[in-house]
N, C-alpha and C positions, 0 to 999 in steps of 0.2 A: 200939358200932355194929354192925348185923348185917350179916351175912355178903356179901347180896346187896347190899347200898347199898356197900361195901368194892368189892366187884366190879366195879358199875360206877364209882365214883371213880377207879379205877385204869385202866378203862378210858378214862375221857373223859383223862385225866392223859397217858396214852400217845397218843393220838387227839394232842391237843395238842402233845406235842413233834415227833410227827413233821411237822406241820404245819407248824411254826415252822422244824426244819430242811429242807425244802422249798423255803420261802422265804425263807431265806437261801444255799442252792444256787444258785435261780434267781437272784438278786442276784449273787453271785460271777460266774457263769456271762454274766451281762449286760453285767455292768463289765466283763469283761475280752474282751467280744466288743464291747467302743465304743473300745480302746485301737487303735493305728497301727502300736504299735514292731515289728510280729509282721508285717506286713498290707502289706509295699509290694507294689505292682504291683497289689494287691485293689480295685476298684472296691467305693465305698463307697456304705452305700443312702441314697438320697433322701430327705431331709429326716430324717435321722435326726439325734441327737445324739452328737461322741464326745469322751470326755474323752481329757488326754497321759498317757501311761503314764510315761514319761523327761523331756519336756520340763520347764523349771524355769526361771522360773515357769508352774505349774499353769495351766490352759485349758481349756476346753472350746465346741467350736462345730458349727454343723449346718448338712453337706452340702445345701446349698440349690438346690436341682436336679439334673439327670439328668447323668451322665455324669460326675464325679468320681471319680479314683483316690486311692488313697495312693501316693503319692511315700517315706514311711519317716517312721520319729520315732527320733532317739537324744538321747545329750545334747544339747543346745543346739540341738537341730534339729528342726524340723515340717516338712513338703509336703505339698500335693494340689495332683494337676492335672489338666488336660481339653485332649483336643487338644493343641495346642502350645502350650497355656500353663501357669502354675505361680503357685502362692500360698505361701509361705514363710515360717514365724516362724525367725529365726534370733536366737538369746543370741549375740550375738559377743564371741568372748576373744579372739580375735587377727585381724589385718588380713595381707594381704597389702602391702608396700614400692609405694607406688604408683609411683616413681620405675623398678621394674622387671615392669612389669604382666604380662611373660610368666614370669617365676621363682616359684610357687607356693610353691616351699621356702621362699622369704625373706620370713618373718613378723612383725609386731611386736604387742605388748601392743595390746587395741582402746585406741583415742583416748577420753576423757571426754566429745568432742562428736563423734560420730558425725554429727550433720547439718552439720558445718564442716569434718568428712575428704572427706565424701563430695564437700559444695561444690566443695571446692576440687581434688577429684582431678583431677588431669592429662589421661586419659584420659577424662573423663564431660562429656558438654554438660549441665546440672542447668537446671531450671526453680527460680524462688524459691520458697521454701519457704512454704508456708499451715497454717492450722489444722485440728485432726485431732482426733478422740476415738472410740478403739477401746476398748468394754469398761469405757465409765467411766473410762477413762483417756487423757488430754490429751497430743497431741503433736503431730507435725506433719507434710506429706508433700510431693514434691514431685516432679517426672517428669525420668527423663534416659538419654539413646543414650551409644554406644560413640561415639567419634570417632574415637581411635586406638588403639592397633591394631585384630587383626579379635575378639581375645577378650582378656577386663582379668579378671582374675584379683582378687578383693577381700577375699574372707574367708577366713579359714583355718578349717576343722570338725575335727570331735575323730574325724572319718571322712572328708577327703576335702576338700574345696574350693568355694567357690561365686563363679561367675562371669560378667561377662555377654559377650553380643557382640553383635559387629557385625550390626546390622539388627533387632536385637531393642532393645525401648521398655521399660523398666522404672519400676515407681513404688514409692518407698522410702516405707514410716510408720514411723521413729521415737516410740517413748514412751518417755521417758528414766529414767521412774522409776514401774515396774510392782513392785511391792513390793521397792522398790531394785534392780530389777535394769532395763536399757536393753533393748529389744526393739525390732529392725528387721523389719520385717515386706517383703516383695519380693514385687509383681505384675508377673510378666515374661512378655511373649508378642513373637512378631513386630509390628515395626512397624505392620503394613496390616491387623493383628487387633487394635491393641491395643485402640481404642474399644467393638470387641463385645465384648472379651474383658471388658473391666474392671468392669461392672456386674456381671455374675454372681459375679466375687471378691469384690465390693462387700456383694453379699446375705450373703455368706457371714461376711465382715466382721461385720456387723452383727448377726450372733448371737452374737459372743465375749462368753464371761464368763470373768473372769479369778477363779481360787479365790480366796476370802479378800479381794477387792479390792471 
């Protein structure tokens, strides 16, 4: 081979990888500016897409409209919200004793039927339950206020607690078997928002895809 054809082969050779590391840079760099678990308090851009960095089961879906934050993503937990309201995927491992809905310490194992704890809590007035499919995945959703006390304490997090209160309208989607695992999902805003409120979590909804599902 002579000299000059060597020359350039090595040249186009070199051209090429750096090219290739380039764009896998920008890959790195993209994926991990669409993750949450880094970003609370960050307003997220519009219409963008972003995958869960911790969440489990895996997710991804696109801030559909102006004005959403991140709320945090750790284990078992997603947020975004706007205004006074909030959209939540939560993996729930443990329940808050609904028998003592101000004691947040006092947890038990989550229930197998997450939509017959919830029915039946003491504190929640629940609407019946209808059908639902988020992300290719069938479950089912149904709306319910605080009745008593002024805050019910429900879930236990692997960070802290989630809970609703008094005067705020919550709507729970259950899918009980997202590649085996239960996923409660929570649109909670004040009562006299919740109607405006809920379409736009709706849009939002409706871009989840779930990894692998």
């Amino acid at each position: 081979m002579r000299p000059e054809v060597r020359v350039r082969l090595l040249f186009f050779l070199g051209f090429f990888i750096i090219v290739v590391i380039i764009i896998v840079a920008v890959a790195i760099l993209t994926s991990g500016g669409n993750t949450l678990s880094n970003r609370a308090g960050a307003a997220l851009t519009a219409e963008k897409r972003y995958v869960t960095d911790e969440f489990e089961p895996a997710f991804s879906f696109v801030a559909v409209g102006e004005g959403w934050v991140s709320m945090g993503e750790f284990n078992g937990f997603l947020a975004i919200g706007r205004e006074s309201s909030e959209l939540a995927f939560i993996n729930v491992e443990e329940v808050i004793n609904p028998n003592k809905p101000r004691d947040f310490d006092d947890r038990e194992p989550a229930p197998e039927d997450m939509v017959g704890w919830l029915q039946r809590h003491p504190h929640l007035e629940t609407e019946e339950p209808e059908s639902v499919s988020i992300g290719g995945i069938k479950g089912v959703y149904f709306d319910a206020v605080v009745v008593d006390p002024s805050r019910v304490w429900l879930f236990g997090l692997s960070r802290g607690e989630w809970y609703a209160a008094e005067g705020d309208k919550s709507r729970f989607i259950v899918l009980e078997d997202v590649k085996g695992e239960t996923v409660t999902i929570v649109v909670e805003a004040r009562a006299v928002d919740f109607e405006e409120v809920l379409p736009k979590a709706q849009k939002v909804l409706k871009t989840v895809e779930w990894e692998g599902a």
